[in-house]
VEXFI-217168 format. One line per 2 residues: number of its first residue (from 1); their letters; for each residue x, y, z of C-alpha. Coordinates in steps of 0.2 Angstrom, whole numbers. Layout:
BEGIN
NUM> A> X Y Z ~ ... .
! end
This chain:
BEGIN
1> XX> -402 112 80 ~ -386 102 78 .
3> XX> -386 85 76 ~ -375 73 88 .
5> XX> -360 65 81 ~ -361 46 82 .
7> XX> -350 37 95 ~ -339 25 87 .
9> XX> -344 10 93 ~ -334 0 104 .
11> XX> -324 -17 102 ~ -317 -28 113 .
13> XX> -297 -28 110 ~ -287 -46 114 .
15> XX> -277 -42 130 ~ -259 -49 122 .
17> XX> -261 -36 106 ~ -263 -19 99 .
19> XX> -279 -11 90 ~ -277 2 80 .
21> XX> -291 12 72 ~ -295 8 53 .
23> XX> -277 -3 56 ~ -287 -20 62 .
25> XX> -278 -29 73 ~ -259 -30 74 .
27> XX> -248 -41 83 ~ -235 -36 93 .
29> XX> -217 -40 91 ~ -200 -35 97 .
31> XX> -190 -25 88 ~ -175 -36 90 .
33> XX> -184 -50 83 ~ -191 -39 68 .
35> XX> -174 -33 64 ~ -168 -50 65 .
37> XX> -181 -59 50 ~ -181 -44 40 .
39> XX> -168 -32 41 ~ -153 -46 42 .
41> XX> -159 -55 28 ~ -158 -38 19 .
43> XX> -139 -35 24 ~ -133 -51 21 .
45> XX> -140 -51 1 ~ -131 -34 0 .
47> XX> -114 -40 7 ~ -113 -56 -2 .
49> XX> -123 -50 -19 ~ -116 -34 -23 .
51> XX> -102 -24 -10 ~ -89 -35 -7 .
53> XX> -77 -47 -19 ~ -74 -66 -21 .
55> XX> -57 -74 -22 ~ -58 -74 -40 .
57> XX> -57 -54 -37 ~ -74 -49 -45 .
59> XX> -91 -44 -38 ~ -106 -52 -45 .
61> XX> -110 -37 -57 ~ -90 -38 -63 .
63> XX> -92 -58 -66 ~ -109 -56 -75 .
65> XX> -105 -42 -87 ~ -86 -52 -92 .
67> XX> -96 -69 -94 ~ -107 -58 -106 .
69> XX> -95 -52 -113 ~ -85 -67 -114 .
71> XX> -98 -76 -122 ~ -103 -63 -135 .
73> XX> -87 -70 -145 ~ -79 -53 -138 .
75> XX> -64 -58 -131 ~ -54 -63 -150 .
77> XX> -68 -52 -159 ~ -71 -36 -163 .
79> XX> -76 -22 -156 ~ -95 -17 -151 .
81> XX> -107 -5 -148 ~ -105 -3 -127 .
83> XX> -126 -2 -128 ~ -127 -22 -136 .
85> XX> -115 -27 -120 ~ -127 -16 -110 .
87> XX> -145 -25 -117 ~ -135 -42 -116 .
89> XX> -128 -43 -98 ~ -147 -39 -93 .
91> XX> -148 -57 -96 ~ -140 -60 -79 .
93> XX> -140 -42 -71 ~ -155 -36 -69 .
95> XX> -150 -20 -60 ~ -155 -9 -75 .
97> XX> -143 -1 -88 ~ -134 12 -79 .
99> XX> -128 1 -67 ~ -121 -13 -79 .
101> XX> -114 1 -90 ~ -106 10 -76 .
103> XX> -99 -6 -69 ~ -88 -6 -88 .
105> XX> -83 11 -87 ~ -73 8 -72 .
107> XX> -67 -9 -80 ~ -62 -1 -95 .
109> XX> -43 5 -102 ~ -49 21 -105 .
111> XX> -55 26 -85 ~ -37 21 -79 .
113> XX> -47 15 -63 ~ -36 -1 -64 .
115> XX> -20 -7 -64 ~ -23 -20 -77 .
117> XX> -41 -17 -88 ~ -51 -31 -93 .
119> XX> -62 -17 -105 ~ -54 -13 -122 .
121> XX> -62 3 -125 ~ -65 17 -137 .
123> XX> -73 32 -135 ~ -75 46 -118 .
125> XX> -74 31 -104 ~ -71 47 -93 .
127> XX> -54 48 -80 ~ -54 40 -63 .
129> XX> -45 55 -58 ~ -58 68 -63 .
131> XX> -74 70 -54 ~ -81 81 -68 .
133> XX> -77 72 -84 ~ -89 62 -89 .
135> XX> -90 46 -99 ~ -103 47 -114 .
137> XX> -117 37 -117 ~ -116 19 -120 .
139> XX> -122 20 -138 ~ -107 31 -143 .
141> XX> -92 21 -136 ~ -86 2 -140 .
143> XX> -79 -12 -130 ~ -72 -27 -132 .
145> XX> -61 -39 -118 ~ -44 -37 -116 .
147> XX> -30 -50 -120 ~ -26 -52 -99 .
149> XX> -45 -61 -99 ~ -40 -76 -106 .
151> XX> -33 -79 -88 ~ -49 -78 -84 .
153> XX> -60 -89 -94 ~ -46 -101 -104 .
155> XX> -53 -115 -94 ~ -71 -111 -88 .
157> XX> -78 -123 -101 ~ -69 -139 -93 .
159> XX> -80 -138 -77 ~ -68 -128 -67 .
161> XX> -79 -121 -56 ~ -99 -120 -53 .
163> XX> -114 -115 -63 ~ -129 -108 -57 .
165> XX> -145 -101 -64 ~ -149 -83 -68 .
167> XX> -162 -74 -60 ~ -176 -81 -72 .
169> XX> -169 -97 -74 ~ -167 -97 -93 .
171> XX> -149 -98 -93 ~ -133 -102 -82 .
173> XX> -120 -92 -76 ~ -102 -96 -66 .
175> XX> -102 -95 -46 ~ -83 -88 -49 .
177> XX> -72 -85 -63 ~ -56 -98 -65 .
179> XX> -40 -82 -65 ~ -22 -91 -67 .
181> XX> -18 -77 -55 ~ -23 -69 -39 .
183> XX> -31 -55 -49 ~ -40 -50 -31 .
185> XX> -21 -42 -28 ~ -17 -37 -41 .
187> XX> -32 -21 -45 ~ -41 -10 -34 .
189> XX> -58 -17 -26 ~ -70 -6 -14 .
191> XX> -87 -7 -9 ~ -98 -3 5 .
193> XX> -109 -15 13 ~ -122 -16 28 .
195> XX> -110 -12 43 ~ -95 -15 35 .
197> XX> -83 -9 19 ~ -70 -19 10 .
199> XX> -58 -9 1 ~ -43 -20 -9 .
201> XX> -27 -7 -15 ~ -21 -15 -29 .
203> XX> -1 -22 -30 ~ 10 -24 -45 .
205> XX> 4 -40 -56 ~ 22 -48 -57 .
207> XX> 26 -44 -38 ~ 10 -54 -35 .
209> XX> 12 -71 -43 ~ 33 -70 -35 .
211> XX> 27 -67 -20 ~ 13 -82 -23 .
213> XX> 26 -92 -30 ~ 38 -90 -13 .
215> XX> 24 -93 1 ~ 18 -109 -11 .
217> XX> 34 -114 -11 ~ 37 -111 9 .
219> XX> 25 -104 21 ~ 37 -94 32 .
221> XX> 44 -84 17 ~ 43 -66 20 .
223> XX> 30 -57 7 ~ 39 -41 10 .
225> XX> 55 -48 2 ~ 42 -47 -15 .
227> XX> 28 -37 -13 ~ 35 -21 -10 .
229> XX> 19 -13 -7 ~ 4 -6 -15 .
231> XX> 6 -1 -34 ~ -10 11 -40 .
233> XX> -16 16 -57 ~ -13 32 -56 .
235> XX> 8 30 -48 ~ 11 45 -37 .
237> XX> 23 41 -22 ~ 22 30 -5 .
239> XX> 27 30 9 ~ 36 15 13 .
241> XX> 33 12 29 ~ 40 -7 31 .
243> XX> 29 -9 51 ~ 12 -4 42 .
245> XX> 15 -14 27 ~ 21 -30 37 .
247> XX> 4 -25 47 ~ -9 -25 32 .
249> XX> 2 -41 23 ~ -5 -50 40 .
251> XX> -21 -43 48 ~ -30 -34 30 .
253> XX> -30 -18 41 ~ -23 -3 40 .
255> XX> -16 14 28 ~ -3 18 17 .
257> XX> 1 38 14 ~ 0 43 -4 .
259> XX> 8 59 -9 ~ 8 69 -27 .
261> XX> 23 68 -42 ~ 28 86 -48 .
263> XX> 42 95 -60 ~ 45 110 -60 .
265> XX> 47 122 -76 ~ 59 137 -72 .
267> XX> 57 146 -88 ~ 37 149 -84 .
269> XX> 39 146 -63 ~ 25 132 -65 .
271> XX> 25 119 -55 ~ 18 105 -65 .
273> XX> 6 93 -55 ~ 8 75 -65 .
275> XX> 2 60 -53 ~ -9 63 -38 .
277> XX> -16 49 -25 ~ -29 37 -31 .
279> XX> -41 45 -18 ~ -43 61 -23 .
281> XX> -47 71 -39 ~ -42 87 -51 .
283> XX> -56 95 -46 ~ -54 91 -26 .
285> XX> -35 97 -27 ~ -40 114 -38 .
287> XX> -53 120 -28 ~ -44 116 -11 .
289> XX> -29 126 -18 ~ -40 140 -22 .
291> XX> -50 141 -5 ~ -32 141 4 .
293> XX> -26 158 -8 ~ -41 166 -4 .
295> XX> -41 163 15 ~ -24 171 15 .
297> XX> -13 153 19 ~ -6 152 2 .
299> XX> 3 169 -6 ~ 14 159 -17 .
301> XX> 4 154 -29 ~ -2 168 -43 .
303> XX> -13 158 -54 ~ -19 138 -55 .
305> XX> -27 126 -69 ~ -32 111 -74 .
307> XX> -19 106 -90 ~ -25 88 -92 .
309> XX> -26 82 -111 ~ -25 67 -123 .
311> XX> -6 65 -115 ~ -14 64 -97 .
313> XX> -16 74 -81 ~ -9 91 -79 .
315> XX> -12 104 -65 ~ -1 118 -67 .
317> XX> 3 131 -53 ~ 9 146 -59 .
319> XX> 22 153 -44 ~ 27 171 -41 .
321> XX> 44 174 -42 ~ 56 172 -29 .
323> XX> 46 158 -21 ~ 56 142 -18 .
325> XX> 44 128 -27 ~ 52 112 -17 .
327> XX> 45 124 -1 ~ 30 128 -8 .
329> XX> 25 109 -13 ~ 26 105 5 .
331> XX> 15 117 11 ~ 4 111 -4 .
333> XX> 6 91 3 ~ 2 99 22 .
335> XX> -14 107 16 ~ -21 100 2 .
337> XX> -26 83 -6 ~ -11 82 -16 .
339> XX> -6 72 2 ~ -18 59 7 .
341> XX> -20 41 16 ~ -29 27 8 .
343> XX> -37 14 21 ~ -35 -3 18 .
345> XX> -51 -15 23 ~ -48 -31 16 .
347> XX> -66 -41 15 ~ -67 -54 5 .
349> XX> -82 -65 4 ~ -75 -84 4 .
351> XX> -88 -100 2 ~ -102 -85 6 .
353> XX> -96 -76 20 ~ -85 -60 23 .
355> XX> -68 -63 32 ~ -55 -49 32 .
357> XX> -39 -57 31 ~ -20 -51 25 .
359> XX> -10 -54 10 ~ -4 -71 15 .
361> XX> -23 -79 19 ~ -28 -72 4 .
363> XX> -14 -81 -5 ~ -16 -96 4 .
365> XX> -36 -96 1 ~ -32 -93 -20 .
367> XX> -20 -107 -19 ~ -33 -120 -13 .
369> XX> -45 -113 -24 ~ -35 -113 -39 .
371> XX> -27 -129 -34 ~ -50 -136 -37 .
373> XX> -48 -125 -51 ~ -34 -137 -60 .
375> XX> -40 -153 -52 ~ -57 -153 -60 .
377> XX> -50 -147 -75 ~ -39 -162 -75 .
379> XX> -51 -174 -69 ~ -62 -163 -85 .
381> XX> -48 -169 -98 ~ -46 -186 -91 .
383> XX> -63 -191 -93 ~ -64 -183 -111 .
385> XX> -47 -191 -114 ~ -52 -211 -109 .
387> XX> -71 -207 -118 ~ -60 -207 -133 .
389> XX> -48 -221 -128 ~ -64 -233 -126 .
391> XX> -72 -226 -145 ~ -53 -230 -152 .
393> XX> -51 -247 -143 ~ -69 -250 -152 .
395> XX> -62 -245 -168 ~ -47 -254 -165 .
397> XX> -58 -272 -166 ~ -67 -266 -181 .
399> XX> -49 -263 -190 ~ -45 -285 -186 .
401> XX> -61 -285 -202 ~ -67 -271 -210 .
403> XX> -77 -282 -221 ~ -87 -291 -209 .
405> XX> -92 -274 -201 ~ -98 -268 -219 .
407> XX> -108 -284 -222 ~ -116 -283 -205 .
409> XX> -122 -265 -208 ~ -126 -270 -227 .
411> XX> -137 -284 -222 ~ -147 -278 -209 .
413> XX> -163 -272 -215 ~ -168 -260 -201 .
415> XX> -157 -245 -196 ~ -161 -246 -179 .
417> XX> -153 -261 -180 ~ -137 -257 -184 .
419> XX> -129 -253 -170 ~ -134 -269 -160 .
421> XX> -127 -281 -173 ~ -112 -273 -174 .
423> XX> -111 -272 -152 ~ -115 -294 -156 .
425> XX> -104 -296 -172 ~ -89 -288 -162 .
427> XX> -94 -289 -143 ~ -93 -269 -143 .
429> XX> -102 -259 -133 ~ -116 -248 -138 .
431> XX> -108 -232 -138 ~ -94 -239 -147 .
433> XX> -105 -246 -159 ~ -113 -231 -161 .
435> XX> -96 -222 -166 ~ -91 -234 -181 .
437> XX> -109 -234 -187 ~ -106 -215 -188 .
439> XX> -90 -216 -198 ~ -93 -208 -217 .
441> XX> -89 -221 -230 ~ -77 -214 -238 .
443> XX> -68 -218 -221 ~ -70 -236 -219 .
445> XX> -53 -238 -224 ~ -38 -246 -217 .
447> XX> -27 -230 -218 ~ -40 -221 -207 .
449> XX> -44 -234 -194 ~ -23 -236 -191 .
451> XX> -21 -217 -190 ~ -34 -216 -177 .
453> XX> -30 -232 -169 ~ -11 -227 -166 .
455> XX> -17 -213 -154 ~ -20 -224 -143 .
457> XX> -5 -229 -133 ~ -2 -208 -135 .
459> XX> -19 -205 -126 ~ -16 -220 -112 .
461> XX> 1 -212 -108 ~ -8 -195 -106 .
463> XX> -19 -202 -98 ~ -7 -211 -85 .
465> XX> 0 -193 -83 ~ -16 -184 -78 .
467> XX> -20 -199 -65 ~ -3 -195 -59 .
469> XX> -9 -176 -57 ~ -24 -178 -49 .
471> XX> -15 -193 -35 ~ -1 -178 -31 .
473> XX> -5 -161 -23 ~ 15 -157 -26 .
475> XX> 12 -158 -45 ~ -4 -148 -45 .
477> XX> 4 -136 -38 ~ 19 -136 -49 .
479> XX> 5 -132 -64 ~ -3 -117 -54 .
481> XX> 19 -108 -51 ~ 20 -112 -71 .
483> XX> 4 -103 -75 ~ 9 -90 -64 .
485> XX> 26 -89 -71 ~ 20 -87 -88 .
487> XX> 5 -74 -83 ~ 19 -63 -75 .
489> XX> 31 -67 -91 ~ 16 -60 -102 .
491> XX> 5 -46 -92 ~ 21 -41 -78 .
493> XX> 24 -20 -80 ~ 35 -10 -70 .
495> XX> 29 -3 -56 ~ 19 15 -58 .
497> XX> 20 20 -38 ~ 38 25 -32 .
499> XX> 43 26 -14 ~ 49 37 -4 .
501> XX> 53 36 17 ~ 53 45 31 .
503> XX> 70 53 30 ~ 62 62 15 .
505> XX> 47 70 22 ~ 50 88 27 .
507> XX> 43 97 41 ~ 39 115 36 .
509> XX> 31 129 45 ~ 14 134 38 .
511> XX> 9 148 50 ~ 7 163 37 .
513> XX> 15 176 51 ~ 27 169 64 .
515> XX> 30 185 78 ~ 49 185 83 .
517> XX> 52 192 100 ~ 66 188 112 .
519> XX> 65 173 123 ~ 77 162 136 .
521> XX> 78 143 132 ~ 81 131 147 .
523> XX> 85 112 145 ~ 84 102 158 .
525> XX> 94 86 161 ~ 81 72 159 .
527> XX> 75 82 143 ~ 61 92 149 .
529> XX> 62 110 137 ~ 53 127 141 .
531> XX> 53 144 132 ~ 51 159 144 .
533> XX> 48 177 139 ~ 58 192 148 .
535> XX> 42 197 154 ~ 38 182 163 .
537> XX> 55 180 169 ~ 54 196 177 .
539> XX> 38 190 186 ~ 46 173 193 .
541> XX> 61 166 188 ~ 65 152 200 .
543> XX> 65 138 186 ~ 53 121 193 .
545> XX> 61 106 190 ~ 55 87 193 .
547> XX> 61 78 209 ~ 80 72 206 .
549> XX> 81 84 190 ~ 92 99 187 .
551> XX> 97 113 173 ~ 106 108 158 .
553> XX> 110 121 147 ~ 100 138 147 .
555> XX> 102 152 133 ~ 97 167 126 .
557> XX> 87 165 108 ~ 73 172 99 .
559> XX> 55 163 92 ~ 62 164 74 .
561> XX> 80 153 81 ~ 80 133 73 .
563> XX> 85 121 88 ~ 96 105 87 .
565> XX> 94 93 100 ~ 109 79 99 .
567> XX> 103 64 107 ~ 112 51 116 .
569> XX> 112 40 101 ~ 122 48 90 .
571> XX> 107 58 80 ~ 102 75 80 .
573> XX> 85 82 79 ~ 79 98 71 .
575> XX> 65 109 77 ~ 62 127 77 .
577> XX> 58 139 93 ~ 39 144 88 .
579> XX> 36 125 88 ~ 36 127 107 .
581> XX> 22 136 117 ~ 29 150 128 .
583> XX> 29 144 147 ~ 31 150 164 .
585> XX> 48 146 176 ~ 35 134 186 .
587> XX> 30 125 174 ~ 40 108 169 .
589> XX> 40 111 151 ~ 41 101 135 .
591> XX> 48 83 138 ~ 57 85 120 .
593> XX> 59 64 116 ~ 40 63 116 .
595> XX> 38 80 109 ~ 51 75 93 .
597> XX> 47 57 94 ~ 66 49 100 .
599> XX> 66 31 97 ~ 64 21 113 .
601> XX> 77 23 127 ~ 85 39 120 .
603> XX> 87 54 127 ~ 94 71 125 .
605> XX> 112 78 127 ~ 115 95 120 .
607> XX> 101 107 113 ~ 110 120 99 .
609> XX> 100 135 94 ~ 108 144 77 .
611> XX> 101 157 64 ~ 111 154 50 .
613> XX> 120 137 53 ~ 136 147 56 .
615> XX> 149 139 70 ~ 156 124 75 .
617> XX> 152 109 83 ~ 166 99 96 .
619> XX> 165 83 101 ~ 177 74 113 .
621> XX> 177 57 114 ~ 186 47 128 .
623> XX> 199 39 117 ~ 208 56 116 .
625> XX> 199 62 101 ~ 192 78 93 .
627> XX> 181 81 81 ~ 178 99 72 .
629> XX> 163 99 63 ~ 154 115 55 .
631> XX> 136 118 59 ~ 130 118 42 .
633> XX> 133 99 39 ~ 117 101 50 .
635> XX> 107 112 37 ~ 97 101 24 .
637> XX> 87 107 8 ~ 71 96 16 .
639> XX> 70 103 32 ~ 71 85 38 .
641> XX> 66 80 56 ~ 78 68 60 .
643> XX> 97 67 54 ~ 107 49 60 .
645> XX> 124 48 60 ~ 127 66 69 .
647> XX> 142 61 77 ~ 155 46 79 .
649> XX> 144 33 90 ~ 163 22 88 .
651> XX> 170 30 105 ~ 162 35 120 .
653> XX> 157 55 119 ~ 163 65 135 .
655> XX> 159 79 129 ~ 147 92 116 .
657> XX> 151 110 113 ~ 143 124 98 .
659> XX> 157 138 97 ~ 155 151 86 .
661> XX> 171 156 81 ~ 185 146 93 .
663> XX> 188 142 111 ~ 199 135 124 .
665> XX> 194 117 129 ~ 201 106 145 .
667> XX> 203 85 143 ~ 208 77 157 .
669> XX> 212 58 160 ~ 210 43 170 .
671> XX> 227 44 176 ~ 227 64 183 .
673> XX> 234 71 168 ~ 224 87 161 .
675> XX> 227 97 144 ~ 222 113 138 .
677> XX> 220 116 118 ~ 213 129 108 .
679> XX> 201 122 93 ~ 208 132 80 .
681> XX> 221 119 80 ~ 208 106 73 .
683> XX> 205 107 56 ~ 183 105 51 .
685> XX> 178 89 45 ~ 161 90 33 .
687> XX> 160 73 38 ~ 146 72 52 .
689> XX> 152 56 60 ~ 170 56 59 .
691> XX> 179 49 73 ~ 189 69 72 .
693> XX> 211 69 78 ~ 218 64 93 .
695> XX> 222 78 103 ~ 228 70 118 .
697> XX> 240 53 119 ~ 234 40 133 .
699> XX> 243 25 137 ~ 237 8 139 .
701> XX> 217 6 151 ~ 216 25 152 .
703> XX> 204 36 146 ~ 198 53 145 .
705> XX> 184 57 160 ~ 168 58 157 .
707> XX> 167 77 158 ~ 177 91 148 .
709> XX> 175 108 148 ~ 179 126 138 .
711> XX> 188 136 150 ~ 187 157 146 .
713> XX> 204 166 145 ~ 206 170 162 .
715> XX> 206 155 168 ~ 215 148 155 .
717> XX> 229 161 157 ~ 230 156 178 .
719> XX> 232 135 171 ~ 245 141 157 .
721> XX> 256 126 159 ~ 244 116 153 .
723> XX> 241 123 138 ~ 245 116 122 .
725> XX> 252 124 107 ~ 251 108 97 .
727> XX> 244 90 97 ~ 243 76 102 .
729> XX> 251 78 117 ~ 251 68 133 .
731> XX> 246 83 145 ~ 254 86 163 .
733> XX> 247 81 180 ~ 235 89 187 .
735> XX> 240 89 205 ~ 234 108 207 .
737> XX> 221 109 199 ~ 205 110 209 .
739> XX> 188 98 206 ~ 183 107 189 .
741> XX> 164 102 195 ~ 168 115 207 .
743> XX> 177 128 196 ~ 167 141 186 .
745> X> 172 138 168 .
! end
């Protein structure tokens, strides 16, 4: 028979709380307020103890493992085993010694993760810039601190800034580290804390303290005249985009674009891959390059490798023939990590709390705690300094009878003694006291007690000089542009990351296969652009335009055809046909100055389309002028977006004409006279902007009208007297001629 199982018995549960079984009681709480004691606690130790820097520019695990360092004799001594650093900063860091060894790799000369190392290394440190080579094992490399570290500690034992006590309390260790420069500029800080990141690009150590010198000196001055931008290990190229820097010297926020140094070898067809961005590695670039040949994106490219040796990184691309490298490498930057941004966060903990703040509040925030810095390092030396003008003005009454002080020490019987007489028998005090009973015998002469006693009117002037110090904010700062002077003087390098702009960038196709077909282009006269196919066209070819707009120019063209597009600011911008989506004749279109990114207010004039660059280009200017200028002064290398300067902005444009060969072109003026002139008379100008010849003669107040046209033969041949065989020439009146608006040219 099977037995019963026992109900469990029953107890009375509070009303207010939750009972779980085998649990006991537990009391209830909101999750707000349980994130709030626990979880906040949490995120504030990780944000002030590990992820973000100080204004010194070092994390606590950097500041611990340097003051071991620093400590250990290692900044004048010699090398030593990377494990004794290790087992040492354990004293202070008790993170275990991975971390702590980790944290020197990347502070080491050898990782080239920093623009200026404060590691002296020897052995494998590994490469910032690899992901697979790694750094060997603590007890096989050696380290010691580099000379730039004396900026850091030269005045850390004057009480320049706080102590506090390790984690066991058996010794102490500095809140922040005393640098005679804003070393938080000057190399590369990122860490990840609890809902926020901090991540510090590093600038060019002597472009730093100029730029520190400049806004200490006046606080409007303009950090972009100095700072030119961020400088990384590992060079490369920047854009110099002078808005977005202005943007992260002010706010801390923003992104700079890096992009990747190359030469080309043309006896081997290798393209030879030499700096890349600072957030990317060999490994990332390689594998990208080799995932895009095998998709089919890249043909170019026969064979890849990683070249990188004792003389530094290397990728080689070897290229088959025929293929243009400067082409190739812009498909590369387009596609692969050899093209990347780096995001600039700048958080920076100050008096225990994360701010993000630009260039100029981080500047202002190092100066007022360097300027602590050298005021308790003053006060540190005065007090040391008047400690020894009181033990000298002591001497200096022994010196008035040497004798009687040696009888008084000679004739006392207890030792203890001693130094009280001598405080009675001279009305010292005791610490004075204290100092002569200390002097060695062979001493207690005349010649000693003069030589020290003659310091003294040196040590009241210094002393005089340092009270004047500490009374003037002017002169403290005075010391801090010095020290920054002579830091840039002994640390400064050139700058490894070079610039280049805008202008520069090239806008290629990447599409592997474009499909060329015939098309008809229309332009309308607000800008709005479309691309229609025959086929469509056949199906509706009444063209839509907006409400008070109308056709501009229309042509025949293919999807392979480059397009100009002049703008009414004398600039041209170049595009290409299979840029465009095909549309339909009721559709609006393209509105080109937001689809090629005009500046504000401009606004298109002429749209060219060309194969080959071949042709002319005529511009009439209302002053009677004429340039001739061939289409290929339009054809750049870079396939560059924008090109300034595309015509003479110096008179008033009345009119813009591509010819292919030559044509027949009507001018008419203020005054009713008209002109026809063929263009073969002007001779072409490689010049884009020139101001071209005057073709017609204008007398005082007039002007050529806002409109000219090309005229075809037949028209030409029925207005014959006006044609002109020669220029300039003053035209004829036009009393017969009808309103050209209304003529068919």
């Amino acid at each position: 028979m099977a037995r019963k199982k026992a109900e469990p018995k029953k107890t009375a549960k509070p009303n207010n709380n939750a009972y779980i079984e085998g649990a006991g009681l537990v009391a209830d709480e909101k999750i707000t307020m349980s994130l709030e004691k626990n979880y906040m606690p949490y995120a504030m130790s990780v944000l002030v103890s590990r992820a973000f820097p100080e204004i010194d520019g070092f994390k606590p695990s950097h500041r611990k493992l340097l003051y071991t360092m620093y400590k250990m004799g290692l900044l004048n001594g010699k090398l030593t085993k990377s494990a004794n650093i290790v087992g040492a900063t354990m004293r202070l860091n008790p993170h275990g010694d991975g971390a702590i060894y980790e944290t020197m790799v990347r502070l080491s000369q050898g990782n080239e993760a920093l623009l200026h190392p404060y590691v002296m290394s020897k052995g494998n440190f590994g490469k910032a810039y690899s992901r697979d080579m790694a750094y060997a094992a603590s007890r096989y490399t050696e380290a010691k601190l580099m000379p730039i570290c004396q900026e850091l500690f030269g005045d850390i034992d004057k009480d320049t800034v706080d102590f506090v006590p390790n984690y066991d309390n058996t010794t102490t260790e500095p809140t922040l580290l005393p640098a005679t420069y804003p070393s938080i500029l000057v190399n590369a800080n990122v860490g990840i804390g609890v809902s926020m990141a901090s991540s510090v690009c590093p600038f060019n150590l002597s472009e730093v303290c100029e730029t520190t010198i400049g806004l200490m000196k006046n606080p409007d001055f303009n950090a972009l005249e100095t700072l030119k931008g961020p400088d990384f290990p590992g060079g490369a190229s920047l854009l110099y985009d002078e808005e977005e820097l202005d943007k992260i010297y002010r706010t801390g926020k923003g992104s700079v674009k890096l992009r990747a140094k190359y030469q080309y070898d043309k006896e081997s067809r290798c393209l030879e891959i030499v700096e890349i961005p600072a957030t990317t590695t060999v490994e990332a670039i390689i594998e990208k390059i080799i995932a895009l040949v095998k998709a089919g994106k890249i043909r170019e490219v026969s064979y890849i490798r990683d070249e990188t040796d004792i003389n530094g990184l290397k990728i080689g691309i070897d290229i088959k023939k025929g293929v243009d490298p400067d082409k190739l490498m812009q498909k590369l930057y387009k596609l692969t990590p050899l093209q990347d941004s780096y995001s600039c966060n700048f958080y920076i903990l100050v008096h225990g709390y994360p701010r993000i703040m630009g260039v100029y509040d981080i500047i202002k925030e190092w100066v007022a705690f360097r300027m602590d810095c050298v005021r308790r390092r003053t006060s540190f030396d005065l007090a040391k300094k008047k400690d020894k003008l009181h033990l000298l003005k002591g001497l200096g009454k022994i010196l008035l009878d040497i004798d009687k002080a040696i009888k008084i020490i000679r004739e006392t019987e207890e030792e203890t003694e001693v130094v009280p007489n001598l405080m009675v028998g001279f009305g010292i005090d005791e610490i004075q006291a204290d100092y002569v009973a200390e002097i060695k015998l062979r001493h207690l002469n005349r010649e000693y007690i003069l030589k020290r006693t003659a310091e003294t009117e040196d040590l009241e002037k210094a002393i005089a000089e340092l009270e004047d110090i500490l009374g003037s904010d002017r002169k403290i700062k005075n010391i801090i542009i010095s020290e920054l002077k002579e830091v840039s003087k002994k640390y400064g390098q050139p700058r490894k990351t070079q610039f280049y702009y805008k202008t520069d960038i090239e806008e290629i196709d990447i599409e592997d296969d474009i499909l060329d077909y015939a098309c008809k282009l229309f332009l309308s006269q607000s800008g709005y652009f479309k691309k229609c196919t025959p086929q469509s066209l056949r199906m509706a070819s009444e063209q839509k335009y907006k409400e008070g707009d109308g056709p501009l120019q229309e042509m025949e063209s293919t999807n392979k055809t480059e397009l100009l597009f002049f703008s009414d600011k004398a600039a041209v911008y170049k595009t290409k046909v299979s840029q465009f989506a095909d549309t339909k004749a009721s559709s609006l279109g393209d509105y080109i100055p937001a689809k090629l990114g005009f500046d504000d207010g401009e606004g298109v004039v002429s749209m060219v389309n060309t194969v080959d660059y071949s042709g002319y280009m005529i511009f009439c200017f209302e002053n009677g002028k004429v340039a001739k200028v061939p289409l290929n002064a339009y054809e750049t290398k870079t396939n560059r977006k924008k090109l300034a300067n595309a015509y003479s902005a110096k008179a008033k444009l009345v009119g813009m004409f591509f010819v292919q060969d030559n044509a027949e072109i009507m001018l008419r003026t203020t005054n009713g006279r008209a002109m026809i002139f063929d263009t073969a008379l002007l001779m072409p100008k490689s010049t884009r902007d020139t101001i071209g010849v005057q073709v017609m003669t204008l007398k005082a107040k007039n002007a050529v009208v806002d409109k000219a046209f090309i005229v075809d033969d037949e028209t030409a041949a029925g207005l014959s007297k006006y044609r002109s065989k020669t220029i300039p020439v003053a035209g004829c009146f036009a009393k017969d001629i009808e309103d050209p608006d209304q003529m068919h040219f």
